[in-house]
Chimera marker file (.cmm) of the C-alpha trace (Angstrom):
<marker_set name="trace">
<marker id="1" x="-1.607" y="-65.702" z="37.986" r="1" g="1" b="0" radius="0.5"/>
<marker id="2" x="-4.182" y="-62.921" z="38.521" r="1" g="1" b="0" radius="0.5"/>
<marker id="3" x="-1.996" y="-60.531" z="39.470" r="1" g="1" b="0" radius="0.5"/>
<marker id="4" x="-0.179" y="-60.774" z="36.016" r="1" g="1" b="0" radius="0.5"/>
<marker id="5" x="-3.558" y="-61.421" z="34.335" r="1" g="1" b="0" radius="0.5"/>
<marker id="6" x="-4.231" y="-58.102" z="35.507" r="1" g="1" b="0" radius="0.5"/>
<marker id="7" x="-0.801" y="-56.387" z="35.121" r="1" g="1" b="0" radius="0.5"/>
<marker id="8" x="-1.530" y="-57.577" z="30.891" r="1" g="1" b="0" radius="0.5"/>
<marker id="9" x="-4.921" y="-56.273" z="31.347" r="1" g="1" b="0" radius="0.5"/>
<marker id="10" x="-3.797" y="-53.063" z="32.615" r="1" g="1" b="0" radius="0.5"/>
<marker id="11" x="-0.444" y="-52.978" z="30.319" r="1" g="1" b="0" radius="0.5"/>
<marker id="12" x="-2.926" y="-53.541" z="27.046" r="1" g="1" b="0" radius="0.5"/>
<marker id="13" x="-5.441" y="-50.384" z="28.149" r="1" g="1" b="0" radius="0.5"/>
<marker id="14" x="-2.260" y="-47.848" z="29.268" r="1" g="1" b="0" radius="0.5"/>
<marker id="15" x="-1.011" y="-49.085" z="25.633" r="1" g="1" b="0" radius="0.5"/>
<marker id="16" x="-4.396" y="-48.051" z="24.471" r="1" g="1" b="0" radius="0.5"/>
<marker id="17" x="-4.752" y="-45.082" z="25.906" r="1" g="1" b="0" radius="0.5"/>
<marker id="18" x="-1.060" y="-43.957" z="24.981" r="1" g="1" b="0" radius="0.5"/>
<marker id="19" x="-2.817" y="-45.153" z="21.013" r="1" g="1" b="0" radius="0.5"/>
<marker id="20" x="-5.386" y="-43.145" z="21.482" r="1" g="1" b="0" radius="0.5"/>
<marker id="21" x="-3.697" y="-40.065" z="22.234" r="1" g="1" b="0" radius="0.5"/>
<marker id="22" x="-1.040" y="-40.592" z="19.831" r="1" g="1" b="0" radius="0.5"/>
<marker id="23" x="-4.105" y="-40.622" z="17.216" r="1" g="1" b="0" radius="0.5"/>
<marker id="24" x="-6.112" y="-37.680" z="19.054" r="1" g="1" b="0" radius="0.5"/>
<marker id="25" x="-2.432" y="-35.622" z="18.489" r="1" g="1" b="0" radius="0.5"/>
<marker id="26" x="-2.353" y="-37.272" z="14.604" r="1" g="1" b="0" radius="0.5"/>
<marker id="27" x="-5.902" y="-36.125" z="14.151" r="1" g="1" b="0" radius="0.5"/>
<marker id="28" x="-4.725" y="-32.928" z="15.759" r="1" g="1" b="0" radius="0.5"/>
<marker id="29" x="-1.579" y="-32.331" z="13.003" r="1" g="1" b="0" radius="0.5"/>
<marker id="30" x="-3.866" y="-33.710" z="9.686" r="1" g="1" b="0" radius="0.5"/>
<marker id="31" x="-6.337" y="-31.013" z="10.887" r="1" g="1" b="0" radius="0.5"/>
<marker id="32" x="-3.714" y="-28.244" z="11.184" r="1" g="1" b="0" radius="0.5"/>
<marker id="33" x="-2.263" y="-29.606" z="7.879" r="1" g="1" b="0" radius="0.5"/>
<marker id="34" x="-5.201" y="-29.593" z="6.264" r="1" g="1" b="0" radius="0.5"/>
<marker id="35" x="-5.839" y="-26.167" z="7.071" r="1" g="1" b="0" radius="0.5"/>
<marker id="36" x="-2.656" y="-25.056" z="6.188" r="1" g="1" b="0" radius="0.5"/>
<marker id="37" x="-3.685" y="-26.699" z="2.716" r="1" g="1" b="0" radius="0.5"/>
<marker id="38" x="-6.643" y="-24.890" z="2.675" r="1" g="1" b="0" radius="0.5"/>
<marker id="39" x="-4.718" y="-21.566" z="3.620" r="1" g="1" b="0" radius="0.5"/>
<marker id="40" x="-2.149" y="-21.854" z="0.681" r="1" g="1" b="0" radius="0.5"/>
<marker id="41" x="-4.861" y="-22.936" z="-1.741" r="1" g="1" b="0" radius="0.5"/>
<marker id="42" x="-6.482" y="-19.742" z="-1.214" r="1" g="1" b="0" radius="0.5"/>
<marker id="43" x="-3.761" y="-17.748" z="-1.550" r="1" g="1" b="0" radius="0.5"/>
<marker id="44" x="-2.524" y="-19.604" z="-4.846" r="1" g="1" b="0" radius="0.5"/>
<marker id="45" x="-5.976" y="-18.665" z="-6.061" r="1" g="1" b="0" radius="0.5"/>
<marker id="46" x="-5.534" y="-14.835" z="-4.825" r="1" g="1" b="0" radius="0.5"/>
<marker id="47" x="-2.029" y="-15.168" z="-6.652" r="1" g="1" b="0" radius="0.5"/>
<marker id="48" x="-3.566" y="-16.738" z="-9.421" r="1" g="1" b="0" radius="0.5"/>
<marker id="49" x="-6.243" y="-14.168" z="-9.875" r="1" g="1" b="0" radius="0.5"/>
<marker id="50" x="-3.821" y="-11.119" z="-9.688" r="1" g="1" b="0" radius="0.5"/>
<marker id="51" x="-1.388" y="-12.728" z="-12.196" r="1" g="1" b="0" radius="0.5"/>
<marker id="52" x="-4.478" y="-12.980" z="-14.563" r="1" g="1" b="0" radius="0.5"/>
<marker id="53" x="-5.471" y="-9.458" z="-13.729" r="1" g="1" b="0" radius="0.5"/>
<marker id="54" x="-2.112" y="-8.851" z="-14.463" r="1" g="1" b="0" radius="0.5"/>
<marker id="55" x="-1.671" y="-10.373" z="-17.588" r="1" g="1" b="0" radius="0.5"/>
<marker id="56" x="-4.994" y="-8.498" z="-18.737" r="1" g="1" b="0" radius="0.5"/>
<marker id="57" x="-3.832" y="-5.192" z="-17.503" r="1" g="1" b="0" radius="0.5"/>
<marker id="58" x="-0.884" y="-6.015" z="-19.647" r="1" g="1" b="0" radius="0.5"/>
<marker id="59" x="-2.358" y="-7.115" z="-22.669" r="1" g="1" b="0" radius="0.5"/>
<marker id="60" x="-4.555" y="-3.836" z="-22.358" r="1" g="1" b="0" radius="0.5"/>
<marker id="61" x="-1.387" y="-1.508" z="-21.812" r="1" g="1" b="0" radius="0.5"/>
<marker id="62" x="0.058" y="-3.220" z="-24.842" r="1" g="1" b="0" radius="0.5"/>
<marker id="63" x="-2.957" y="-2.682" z="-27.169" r="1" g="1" b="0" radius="0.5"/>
<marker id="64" x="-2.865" y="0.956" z="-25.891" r="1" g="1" b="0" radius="0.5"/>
<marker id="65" x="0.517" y="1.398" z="-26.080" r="1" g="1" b="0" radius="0.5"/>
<marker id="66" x="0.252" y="0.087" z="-29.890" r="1" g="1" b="0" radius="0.5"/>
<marker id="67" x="-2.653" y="2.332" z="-30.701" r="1" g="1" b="0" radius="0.5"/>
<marker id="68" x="-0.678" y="5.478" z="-29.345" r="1" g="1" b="0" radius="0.5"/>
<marker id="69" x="1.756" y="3.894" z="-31.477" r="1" g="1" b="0" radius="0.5"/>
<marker id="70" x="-0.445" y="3.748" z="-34.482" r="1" g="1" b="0" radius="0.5"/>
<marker id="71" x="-1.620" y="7.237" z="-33.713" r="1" g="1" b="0" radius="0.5"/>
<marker id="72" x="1.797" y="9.180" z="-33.488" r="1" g="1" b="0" radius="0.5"/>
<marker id="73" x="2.317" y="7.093" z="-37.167" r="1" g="1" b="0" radius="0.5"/>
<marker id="74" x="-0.858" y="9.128" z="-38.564" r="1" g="1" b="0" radius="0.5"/>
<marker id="75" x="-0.065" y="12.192" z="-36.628" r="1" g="1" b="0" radius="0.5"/>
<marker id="76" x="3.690" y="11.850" z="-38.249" r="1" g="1" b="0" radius="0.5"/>
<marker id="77" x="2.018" y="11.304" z="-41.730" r="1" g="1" b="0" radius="0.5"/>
<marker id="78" x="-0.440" y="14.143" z="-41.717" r="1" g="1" b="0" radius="0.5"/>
<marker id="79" x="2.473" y="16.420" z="-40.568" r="1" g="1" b="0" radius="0.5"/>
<marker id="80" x="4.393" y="15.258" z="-43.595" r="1" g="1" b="0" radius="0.5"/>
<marker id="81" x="1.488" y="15.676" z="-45.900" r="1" g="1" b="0" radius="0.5"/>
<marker id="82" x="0.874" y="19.196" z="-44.167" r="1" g="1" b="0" radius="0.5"/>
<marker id="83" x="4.473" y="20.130" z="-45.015" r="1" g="1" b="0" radius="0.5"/>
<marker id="84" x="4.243" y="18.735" z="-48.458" r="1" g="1" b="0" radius="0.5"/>
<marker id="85" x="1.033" y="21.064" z="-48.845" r="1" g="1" b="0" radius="0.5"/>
<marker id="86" x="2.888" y="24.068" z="-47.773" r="1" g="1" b="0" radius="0.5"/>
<marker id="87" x="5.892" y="23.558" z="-49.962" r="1" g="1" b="0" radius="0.5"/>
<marker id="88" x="3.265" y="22.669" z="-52.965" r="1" g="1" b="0" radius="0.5"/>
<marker id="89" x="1.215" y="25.871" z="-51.735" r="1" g="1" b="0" radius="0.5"/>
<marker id="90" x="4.584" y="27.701" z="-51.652" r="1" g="1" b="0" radius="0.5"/>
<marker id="91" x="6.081" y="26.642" z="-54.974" r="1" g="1" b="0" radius="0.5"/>
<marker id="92" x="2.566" y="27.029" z="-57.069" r="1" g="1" b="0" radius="0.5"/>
<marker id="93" x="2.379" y="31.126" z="-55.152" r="1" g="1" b="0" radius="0.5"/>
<marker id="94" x="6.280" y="31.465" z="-56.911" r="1" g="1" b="0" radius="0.5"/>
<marker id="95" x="4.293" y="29.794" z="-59.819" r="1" g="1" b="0" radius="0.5"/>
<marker id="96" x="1.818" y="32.573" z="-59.974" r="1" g="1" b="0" radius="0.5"/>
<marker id="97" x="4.188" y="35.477" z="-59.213" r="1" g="1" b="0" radius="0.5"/>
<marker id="98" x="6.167" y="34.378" z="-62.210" r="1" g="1" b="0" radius="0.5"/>
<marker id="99" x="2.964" y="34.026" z="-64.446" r="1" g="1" b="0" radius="0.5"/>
<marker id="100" x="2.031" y="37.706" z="-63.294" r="1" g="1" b="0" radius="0.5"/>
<marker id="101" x="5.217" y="38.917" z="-63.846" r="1" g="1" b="0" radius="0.5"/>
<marker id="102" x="5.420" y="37.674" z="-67.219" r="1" g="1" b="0" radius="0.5"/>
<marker id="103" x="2.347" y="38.481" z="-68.078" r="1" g="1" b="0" radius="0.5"/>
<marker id="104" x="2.548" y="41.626" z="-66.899" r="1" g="1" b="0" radius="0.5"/>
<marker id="105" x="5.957" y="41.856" z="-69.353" r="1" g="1" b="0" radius="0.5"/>
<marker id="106" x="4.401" y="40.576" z="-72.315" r="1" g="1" b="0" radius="0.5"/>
<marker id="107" x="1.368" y="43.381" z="-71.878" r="1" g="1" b="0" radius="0.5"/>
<marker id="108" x="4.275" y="46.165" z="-71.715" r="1" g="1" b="0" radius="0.5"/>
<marker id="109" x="6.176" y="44.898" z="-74.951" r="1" g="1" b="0" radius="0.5"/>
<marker id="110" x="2.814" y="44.215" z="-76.371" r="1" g="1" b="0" radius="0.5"/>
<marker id="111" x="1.888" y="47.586" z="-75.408" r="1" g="1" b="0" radius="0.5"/>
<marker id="112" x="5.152" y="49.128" z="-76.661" r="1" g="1" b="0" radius="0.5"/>
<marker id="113" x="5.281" y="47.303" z="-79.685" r="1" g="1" b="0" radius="0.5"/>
<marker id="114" x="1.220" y="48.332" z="-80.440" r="1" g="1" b="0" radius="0.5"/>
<marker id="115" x="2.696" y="51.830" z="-79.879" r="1" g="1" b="0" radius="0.5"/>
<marker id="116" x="5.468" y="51.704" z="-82.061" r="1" g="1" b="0" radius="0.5"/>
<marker id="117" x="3.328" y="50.282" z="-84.761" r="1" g="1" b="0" radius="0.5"/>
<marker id="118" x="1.143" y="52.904" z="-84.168" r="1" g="1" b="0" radius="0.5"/>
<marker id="119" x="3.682" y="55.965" z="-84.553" r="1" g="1" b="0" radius="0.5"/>
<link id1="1" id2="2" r="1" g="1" b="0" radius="0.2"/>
<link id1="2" id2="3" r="1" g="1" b="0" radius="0.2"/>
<link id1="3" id2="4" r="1" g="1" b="0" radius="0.2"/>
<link id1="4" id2="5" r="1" g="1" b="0" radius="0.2"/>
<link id1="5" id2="6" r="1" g="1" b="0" radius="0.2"/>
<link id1="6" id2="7" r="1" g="1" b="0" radius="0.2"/>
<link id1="7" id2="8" r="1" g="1" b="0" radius="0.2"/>
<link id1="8" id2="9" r="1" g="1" b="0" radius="0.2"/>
<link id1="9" id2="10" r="1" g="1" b="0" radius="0.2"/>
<link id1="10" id2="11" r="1" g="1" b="0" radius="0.2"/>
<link id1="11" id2="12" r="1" g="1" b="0" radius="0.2"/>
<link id1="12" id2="13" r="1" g="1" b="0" radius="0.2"/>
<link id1="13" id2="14" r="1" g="1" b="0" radius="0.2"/>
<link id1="14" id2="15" r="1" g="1" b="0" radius="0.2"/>
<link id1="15" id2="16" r="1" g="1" b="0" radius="0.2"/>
<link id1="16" id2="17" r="1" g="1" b="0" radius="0.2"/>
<link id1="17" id2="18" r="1" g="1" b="0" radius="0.2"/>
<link id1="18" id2="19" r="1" g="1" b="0" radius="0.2"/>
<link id1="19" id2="20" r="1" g="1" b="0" radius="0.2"/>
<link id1="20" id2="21" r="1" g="1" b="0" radius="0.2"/>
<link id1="21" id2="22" r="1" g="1" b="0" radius="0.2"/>
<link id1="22" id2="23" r="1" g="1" b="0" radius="0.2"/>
<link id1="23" id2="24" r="1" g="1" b="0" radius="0.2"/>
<link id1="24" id2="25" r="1" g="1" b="0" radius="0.2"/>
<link id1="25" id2="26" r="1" g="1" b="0" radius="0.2"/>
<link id1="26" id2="27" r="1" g="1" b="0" radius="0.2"/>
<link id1="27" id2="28" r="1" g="1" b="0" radius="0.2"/>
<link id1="28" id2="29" r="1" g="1" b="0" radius="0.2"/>
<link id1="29" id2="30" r="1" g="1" b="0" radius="0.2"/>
<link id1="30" id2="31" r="1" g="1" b="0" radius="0.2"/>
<link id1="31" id2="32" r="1" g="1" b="0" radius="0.2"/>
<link id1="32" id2="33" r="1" g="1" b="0" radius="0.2"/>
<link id1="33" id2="34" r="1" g="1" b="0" radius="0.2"/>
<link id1="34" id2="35" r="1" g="1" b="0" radius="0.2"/>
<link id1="35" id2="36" r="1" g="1" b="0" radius="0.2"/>
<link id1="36" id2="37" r="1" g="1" b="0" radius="0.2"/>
<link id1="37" id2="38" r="1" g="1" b="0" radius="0.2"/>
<link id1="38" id2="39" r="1" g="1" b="0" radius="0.2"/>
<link id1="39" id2="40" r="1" g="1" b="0" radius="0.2"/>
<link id1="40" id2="41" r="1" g="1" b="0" radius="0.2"/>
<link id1="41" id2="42" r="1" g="1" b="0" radius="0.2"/>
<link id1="42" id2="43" r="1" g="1" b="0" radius="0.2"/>
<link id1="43" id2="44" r="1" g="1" b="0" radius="0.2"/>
<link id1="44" id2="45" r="1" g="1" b="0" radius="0.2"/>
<link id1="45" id2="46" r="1" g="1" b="0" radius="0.2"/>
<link id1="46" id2="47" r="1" g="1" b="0" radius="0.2"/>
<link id1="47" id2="48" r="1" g="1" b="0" radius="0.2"/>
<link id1="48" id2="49" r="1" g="1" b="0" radius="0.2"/>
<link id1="49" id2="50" r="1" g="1" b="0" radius="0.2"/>
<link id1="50" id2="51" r="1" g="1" b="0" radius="0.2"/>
<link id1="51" id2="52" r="1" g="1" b="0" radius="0.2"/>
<link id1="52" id2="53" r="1" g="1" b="0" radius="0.2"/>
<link id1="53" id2="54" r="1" g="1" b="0" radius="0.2"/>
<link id1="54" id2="55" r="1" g="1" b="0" radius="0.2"/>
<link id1="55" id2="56" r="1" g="1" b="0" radius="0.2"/>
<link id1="56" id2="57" r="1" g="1" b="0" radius="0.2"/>
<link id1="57" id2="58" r="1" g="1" b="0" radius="0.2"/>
<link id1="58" id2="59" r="1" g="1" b="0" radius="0.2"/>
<link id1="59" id2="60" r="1" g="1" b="0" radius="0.2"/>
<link id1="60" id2="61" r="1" g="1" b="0" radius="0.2"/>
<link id1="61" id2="62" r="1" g="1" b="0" radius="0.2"/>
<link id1="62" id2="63" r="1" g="1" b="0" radius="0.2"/>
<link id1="63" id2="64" r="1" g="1" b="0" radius="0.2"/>
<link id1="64" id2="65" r="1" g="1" b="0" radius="0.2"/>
<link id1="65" id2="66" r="1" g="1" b="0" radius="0.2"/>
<link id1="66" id2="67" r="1" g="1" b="0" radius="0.2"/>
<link id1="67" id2="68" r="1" g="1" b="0" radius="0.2"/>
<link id1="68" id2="69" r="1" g="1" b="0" radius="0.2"/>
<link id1="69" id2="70" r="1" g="1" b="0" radius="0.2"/>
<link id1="70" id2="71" r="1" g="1" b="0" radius="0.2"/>
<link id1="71" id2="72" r="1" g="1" b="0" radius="0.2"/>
<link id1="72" id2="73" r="1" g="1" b="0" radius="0.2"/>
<link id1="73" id2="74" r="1" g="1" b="0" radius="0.2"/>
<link id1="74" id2="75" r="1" g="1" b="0" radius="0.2"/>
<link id1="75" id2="76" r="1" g="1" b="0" radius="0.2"/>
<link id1="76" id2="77" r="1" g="1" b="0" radius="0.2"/>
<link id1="77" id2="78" r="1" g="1" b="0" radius="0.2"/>
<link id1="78" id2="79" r="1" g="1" b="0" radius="0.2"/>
<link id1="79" id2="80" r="1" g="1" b="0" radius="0.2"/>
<link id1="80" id2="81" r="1" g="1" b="0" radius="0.2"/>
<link id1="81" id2="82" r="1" g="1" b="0" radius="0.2"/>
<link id1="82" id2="83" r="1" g="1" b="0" radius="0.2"/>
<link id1="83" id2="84" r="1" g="1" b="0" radius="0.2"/>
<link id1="84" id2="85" r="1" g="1" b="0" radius="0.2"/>
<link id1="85" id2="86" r="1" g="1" b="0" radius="0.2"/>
<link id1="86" id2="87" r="1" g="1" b="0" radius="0.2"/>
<link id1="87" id2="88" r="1" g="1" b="0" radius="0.2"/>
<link id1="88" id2="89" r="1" g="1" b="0" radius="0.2"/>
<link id1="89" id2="90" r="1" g="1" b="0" radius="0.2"/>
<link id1="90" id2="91" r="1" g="1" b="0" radius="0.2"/>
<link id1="91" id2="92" r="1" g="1" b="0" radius="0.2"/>
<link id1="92" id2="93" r="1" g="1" b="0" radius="0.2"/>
<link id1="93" id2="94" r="1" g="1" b="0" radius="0.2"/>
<link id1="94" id2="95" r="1" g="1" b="0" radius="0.2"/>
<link id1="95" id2="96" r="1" g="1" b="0" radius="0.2"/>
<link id1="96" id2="97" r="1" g="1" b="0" radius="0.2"/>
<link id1="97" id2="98" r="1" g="1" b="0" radius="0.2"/>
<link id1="98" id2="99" r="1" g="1" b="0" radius="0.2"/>
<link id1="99" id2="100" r="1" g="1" b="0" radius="0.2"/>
<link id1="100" id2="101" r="1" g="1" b="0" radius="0.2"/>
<link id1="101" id2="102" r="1" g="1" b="0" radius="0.2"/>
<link id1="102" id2="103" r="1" g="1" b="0" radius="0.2"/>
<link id1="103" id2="104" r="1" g="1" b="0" radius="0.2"/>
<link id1="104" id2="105" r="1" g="1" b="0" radius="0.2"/>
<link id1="105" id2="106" r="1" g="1" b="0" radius="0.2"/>
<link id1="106" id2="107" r="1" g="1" b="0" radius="0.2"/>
<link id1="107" id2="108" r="1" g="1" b="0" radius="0.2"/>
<link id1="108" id2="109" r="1" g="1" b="0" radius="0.2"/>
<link id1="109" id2="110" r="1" g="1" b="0" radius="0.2"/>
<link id1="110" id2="111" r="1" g="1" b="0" radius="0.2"/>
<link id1="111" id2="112" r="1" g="1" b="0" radius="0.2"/>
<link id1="112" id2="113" r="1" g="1" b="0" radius="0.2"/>
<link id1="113" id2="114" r="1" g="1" b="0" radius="0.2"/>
<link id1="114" id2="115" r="1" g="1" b="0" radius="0.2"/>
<link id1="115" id2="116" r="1" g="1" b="0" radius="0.2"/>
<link id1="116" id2="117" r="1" g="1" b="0" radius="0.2"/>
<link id1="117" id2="118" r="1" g="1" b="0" radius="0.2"/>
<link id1="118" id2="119" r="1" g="1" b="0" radius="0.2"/>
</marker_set>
């Protein structure tokens, strides 16, 4: 009766022992998961912070990329203007030619015809 007193005694602490290590290896595996937690929360924040870098580099690359866009508009317009200028500047020089020249005609006949009423 002792003898399987004891044999329950001694089954009940190898079935504690065999507990306690199964718990020391679950300990063992939360810790490991919970650093592998730790791990990939850091690097979703490191992913998290480049995609916001990212997006910023992004939203500057588009506001650059519509100022240059902005600035080849004016560029274009005062070309245009410039080449409305010279064609203006062009057609008032023929203008002026023309005025010369006729002016210059009308002196001649005005001249020959002061002469003629003079002879």
């Amino acid at each position: 009766d002792t003898h399987s007193l004891l044999k329950g005694i001694e089954h009940v602490y190898v079935n504690s022992l065999s507990q306690e290590e199964e718990f020391k290896k679950q300990k063992l595996d939360w810790a490991h998961e919970e650093a592998e937690k730790q791990r990939l929360h850091q690097q979703l924040s490191l992913l998290r912070s480049r995609l916001q870098q990212e997006e910023r580099r992004r939203l500057v690359d588009g506001t650059i990329t519509e100022q240059l866009a902005e600035s080849k508009a004016l560029m274009d317009n005062i070309t245009k203007q410039q080449q409305e200028f010279q064609s203006a500047k062009e057609q008032y020089s023929i203008l002026v030619d023309e005025l010369h020249t006729r002016s210059a005609q009308q002196h001649d006949f005005f001249r020959q015809a002061s002469k003629r009423i003079m002879e």
